[in-house]
N, C-alpha and C positions, 0 to 999 in steps of 0.2 A: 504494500500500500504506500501511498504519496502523494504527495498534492500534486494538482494541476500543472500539467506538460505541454497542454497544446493553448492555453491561455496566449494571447497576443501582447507582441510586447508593447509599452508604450508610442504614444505616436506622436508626441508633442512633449514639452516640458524637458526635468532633467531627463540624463542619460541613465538613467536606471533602470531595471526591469524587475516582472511583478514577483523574483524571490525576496524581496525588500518588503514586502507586504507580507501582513499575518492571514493563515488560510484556514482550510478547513479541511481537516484528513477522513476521505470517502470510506464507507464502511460500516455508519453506523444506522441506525440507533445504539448506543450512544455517539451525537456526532461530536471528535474533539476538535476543538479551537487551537491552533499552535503560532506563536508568535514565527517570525520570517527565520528560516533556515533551523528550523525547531528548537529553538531558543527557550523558550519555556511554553507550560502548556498554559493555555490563557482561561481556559475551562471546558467541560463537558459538557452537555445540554441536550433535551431529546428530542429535537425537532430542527429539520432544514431550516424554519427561520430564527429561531432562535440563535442557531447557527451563526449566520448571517448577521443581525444583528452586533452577537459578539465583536464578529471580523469588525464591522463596521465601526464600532465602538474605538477600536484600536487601532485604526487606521492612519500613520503620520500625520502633521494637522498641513500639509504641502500636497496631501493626495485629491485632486479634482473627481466630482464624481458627477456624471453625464447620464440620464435617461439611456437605459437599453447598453449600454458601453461598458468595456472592464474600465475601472479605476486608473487611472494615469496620476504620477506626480506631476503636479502644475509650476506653474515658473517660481 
């Protein structure tokens, strides 16, 4: 298991890409929340939006977030 591989990389902003962001390791219920390069676990939760939220939660405060789009760091 591991997170997201075919995720696109940024398109704008810095030069970064999205292993700098905290995800979401597929597999569950329970789904775990892990900070970027599995740094620490950020929590458990038992539901895809719960999920989601988490990441969101913890997201650099430089991350733009766009209707329908992954996350880009913005300028």
């Amino acid at each position: 298991m591991g997170h997201c591989t075919s995720c696109a990389a940024p398109r704008r902003g810095l030069n970064r890409g999205h292993d700098d962001l905290p995800f979401i390791l597929y597999g569950g219920p329970p789904y775990n929340v892990y900070s970027s390069g599995y740094a620490d676990l950020l929590g458990e939760v038992a539901t895809p939006a719960e999920a989601a939220a988490l990441v969101v939660r913890h997201l650099p405060p430089n991350v733009v977030m766009e209707s329908g789009e992954v996350p880009v760091l913005g300028d």
